[in-house]
N, C-alpha and C positions, 0 to 999 in steps of 0.2 A: 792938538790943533785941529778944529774942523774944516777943511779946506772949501767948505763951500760957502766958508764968511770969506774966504780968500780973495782979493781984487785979483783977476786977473783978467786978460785979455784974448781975443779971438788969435791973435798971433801966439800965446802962453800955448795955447790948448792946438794947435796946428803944428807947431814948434813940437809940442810932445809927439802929437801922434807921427808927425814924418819920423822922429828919433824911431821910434817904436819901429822902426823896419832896419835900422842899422843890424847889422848881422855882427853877433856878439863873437866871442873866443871860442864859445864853449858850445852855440848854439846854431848851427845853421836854420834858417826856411826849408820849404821843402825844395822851391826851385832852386835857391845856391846850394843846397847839397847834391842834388841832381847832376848838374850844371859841374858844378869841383869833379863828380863820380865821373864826368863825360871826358872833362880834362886830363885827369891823370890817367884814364883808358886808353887816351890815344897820345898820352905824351905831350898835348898843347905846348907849345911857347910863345906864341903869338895870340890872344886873343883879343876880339871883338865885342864889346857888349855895348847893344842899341837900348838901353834901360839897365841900370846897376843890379844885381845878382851874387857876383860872387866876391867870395872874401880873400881871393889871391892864394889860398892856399893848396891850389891845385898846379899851379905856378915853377916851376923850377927857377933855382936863382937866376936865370938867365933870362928870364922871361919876362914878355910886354903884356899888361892888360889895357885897353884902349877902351875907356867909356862914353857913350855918347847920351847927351844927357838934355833935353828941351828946359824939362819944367824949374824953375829956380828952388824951391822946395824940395825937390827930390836932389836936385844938384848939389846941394848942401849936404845930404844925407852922404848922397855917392863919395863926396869929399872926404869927411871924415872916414868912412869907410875905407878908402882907399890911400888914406894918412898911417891908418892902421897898418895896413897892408905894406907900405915901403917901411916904417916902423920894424916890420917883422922880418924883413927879406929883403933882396941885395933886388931884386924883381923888378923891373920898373912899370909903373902906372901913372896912366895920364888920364884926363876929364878935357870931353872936348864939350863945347860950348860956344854956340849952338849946331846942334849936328847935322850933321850937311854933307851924308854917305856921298854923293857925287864930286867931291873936292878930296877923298882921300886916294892918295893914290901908292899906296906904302912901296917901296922898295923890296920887300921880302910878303908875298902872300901871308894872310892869317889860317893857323889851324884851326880854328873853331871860331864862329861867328852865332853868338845869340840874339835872338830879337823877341821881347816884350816891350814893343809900345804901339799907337793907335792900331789896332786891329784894320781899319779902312785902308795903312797904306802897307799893310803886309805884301800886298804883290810887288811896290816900289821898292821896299826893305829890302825883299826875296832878290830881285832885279840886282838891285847891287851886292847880294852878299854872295852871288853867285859868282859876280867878276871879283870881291876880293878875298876869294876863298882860295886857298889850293887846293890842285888836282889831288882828290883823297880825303879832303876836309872837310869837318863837319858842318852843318849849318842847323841848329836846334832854335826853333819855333817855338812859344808857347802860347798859352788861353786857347789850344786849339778845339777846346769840346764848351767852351762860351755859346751859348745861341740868344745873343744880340741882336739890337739892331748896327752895332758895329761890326759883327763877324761876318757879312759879306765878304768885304775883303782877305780876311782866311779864304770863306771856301770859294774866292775866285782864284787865290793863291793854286789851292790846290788843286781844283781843274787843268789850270796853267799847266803843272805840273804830270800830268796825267801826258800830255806830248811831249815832254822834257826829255830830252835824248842824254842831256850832260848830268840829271841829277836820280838819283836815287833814295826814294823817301819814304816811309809811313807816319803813320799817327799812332800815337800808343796814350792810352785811357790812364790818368793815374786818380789815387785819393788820397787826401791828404785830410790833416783837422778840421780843418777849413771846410773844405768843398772837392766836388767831384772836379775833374778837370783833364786836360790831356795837354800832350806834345807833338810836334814835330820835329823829328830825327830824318837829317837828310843828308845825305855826302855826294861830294862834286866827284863823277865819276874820273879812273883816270884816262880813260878812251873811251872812245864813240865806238 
C-alpha cells in the first residue's frame, strides 16, 4: 500500500506525531530516563510534573504522580501515558487540566518537582515549586542550555537563584541523539 495515495488529514499526521512521544515499555527518551534515575536516587513518592516525562516507573507502589498539563494534544498523549502506568502499579496518577501551580495546595509536600514548559515562565514555575517542594527535595529544570528567544526566562531563573538562600542548584550539560542540551538539578535546602 503506498501511503501517500492515502486520504488523510492534518489531525492523522499530528495525531501520529504527539503518539510518537508516548514513552513505550521498553523505551524511555532521554529526559524520562533521567527523570525515573533522579526518582528512584532519592526514593520519590510524591511527584510533580509541569509537562509529561516519565513513565511511573520510578514510583513505588505507594506513590503519586501529579501532571500538569496546558496543551490538549500533549494532554492526550500524557493520558494514555499515564493509563499505562496505573495499568502497571498499585501508584496513583493524576492529569490536571489546566495547570494552575498557585491553586495546589497538597497536604503532604512533593519529593521531586520537574518542569519543562514555556521557558518565559520558568522563574513563575521555579516560584512555586520552591513552596511545594520539601525541605531536601528535588526540583529538576530542563532546556536549560536552549539559547532562544524563550530562554530569558531560564537565565532570569537562574540569576534569581544566584541570592537564593533556600535553594541549592547547578546546571549540568547533557547529549542525547537528538541535540545538545542541559538541566537544572536543584534541592530545597533544609536550613538557612
Amino acid at each position: 500500500m503506498n501511503v501517500y495515495n492515502t486520504a488523510t488529514s492534518v489531525v492523522d499526521w499530528s495525531e501520529k506525531y504527539h503518539n510518537s512521544f508516548l514513552i513505550t515499555d521498553d523505551v524511555l527518551d532521554f529526559a524520562g530516563k533521567l527523570l525515573n534515575l533522579v526518582a528512584q536516587s532519592i526514593g520519590a513518592k510524591r511527584i510533580l510534573e509541569i509537562l509529561q516525562h516519565l513513565d511511573g516507573r520510578a514510583l513505588p507502589h505507594d506513590g503519586t504522580l501529579i501532571t500538569l498539563e496546558i496543551d490538549p494534544l500533549h494532554a492526550k498523549v500524557a493520558k494514555k501515558t499515564l493509563r499505562k502506568l496505573d495499568s502497571r502499579t498499585s501508584a496513583k496518577s493524576r492529569l490536571v487540566l489546566p495547570p494552575n501551580l498557585t491553586n495546589l495546595h497538597p497536604d503532604v509536600p512533593f519529593d521531586l518537582i520537574f518542569i519543562d514548559a514555556d521557558k518565559k515562565s520558568y522563574p513563575k514555575y521555579f516560584a512555586e515549586a520552591k513552596r511545594l517542594v520539601k525541605k531536601g527535595g528535588v526540583i529538576q529544570v530542563s532546556d536549560m542550555s536552549v539559547n532562544d528567544v524563550n530562554s530569558v526566562g531560564a537565565r532570569e531563573m537562574l540569576a534569581a537563584l544566584k541570592e537564593d538562600k533556600e535553594i541549592e542548584a547547578t546546571t549540568i550539560a547533557t547529549v542525547s541523539e537528538r541535540a545538545f542540551d542541559g538541566f537544572m538539578y536543584a534541592i530545597r535546602k533544609y536550613c538557612l
